[in-house]
C-alpha positions in Angstrom: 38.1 -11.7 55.8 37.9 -15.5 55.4 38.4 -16.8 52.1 36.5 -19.9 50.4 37.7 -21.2 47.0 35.2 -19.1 45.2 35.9 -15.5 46.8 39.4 -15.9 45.9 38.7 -17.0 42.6 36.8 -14.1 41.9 39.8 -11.8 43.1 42.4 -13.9 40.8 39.8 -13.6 38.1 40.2 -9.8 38.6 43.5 -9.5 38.7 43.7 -11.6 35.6 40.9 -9.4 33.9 43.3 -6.1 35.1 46.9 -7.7 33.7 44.9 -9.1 30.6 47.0 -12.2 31.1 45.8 -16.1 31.1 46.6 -17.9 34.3 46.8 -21.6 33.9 45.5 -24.1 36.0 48.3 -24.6 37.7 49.1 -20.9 38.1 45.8 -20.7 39.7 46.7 -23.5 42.3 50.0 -22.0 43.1 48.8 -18.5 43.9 45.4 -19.6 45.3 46.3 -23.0 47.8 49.3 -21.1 50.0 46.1 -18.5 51.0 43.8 -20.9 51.5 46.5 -23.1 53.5 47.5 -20.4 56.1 43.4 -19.7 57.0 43.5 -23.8 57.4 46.2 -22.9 59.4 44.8 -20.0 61.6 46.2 -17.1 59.8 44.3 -14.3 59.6 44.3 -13.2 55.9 42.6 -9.9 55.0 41.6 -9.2 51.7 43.6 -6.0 50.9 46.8 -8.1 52.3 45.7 -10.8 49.4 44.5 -8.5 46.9 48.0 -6.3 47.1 49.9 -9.6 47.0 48.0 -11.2 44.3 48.9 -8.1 42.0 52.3 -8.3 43.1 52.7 -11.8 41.6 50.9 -11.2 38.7 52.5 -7.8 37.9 56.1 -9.9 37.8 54.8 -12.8 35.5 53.1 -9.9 33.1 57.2 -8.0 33.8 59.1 -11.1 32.0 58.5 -14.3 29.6 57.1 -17.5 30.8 59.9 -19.9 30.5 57.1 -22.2 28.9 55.1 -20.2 27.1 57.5 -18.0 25.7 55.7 -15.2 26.5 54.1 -12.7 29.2 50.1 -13.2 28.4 49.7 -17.3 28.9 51.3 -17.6 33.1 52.0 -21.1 33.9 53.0 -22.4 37.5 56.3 -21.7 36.7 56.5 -18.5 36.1 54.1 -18.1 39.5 56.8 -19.9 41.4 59.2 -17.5 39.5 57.4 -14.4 40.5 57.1 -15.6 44.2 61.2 -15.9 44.4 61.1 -12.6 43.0 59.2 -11.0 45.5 59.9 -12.9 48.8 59.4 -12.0 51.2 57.5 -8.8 50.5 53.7 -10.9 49.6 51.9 -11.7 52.6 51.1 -14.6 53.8 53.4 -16.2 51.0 56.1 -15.9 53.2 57.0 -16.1 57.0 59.6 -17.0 59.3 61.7 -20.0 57.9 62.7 -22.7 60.9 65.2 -25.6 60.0 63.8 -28.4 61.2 67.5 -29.6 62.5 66.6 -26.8 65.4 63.0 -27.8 66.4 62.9 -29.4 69.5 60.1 -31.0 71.4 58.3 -28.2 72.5 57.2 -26.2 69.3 54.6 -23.7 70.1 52.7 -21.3 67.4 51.4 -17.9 67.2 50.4 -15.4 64.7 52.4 -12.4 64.2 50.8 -9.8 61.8 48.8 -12.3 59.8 52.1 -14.8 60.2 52.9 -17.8 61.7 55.5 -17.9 64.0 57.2 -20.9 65.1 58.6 -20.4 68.9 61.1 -22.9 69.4 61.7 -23.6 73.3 64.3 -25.9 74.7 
């Protein structure tokens, strides 16, 4: 399922509703633009993948105090980013292969695996 801005605000807004927690704006950004990058991207995202996910992060940031707002009901970006380190790599499509870019060479060719990108490097 392709994502626009709205849908996926309307599944954050549910998970927020669920958790009973306040996302900030920035929150919002942080778990909303890597979704909406990887479709830009040609990832196919499904909605159960982000829905799962989604919960995943939010359960975390609702699990321990924002380390601005000094507590688990107000999530900032921080705390997002927090959550993310917590759970990486188990949130699709947060996370994917990792290439250094000391090891890319010329030819760089990509393909989705499972919903991922994959960066094939070929020398």
């Amino acid at each position: 399922m392709k994502f626009d801005a709205f849908k996926l605000d309307a599944v954050v807004n549910k998970i927020e509703k669920a958790h009973k927690i306040t996302l900030s704006t920035g929150a919002r950004h942080a778990l909303t633009s890597p979704i909406l990058e990887a479709q830009g991207f040609g990832s196919d995202v499904s909605n159960e993948q982000v829905s799962k996910s989604l919960d995943r992060i939010i359960s975390t940031t609702a699990a321990h105090i924002d380390p601005l707002t000094g507590n688990n009901r107000q999530i900032t970006s921080l705390a997002i980013a927090q959550a993310i380190h917590l759970n990486f790599c188990n949130i699709p499509p947060f996370c994917g292969p990792v290439v250094p870019a000391a090891t890319r060479s010329r030819h760089l060719s990509v393909r989705l695996v499972s919903g991922h990108r994959l960066d094939a490097i070929h020398r």
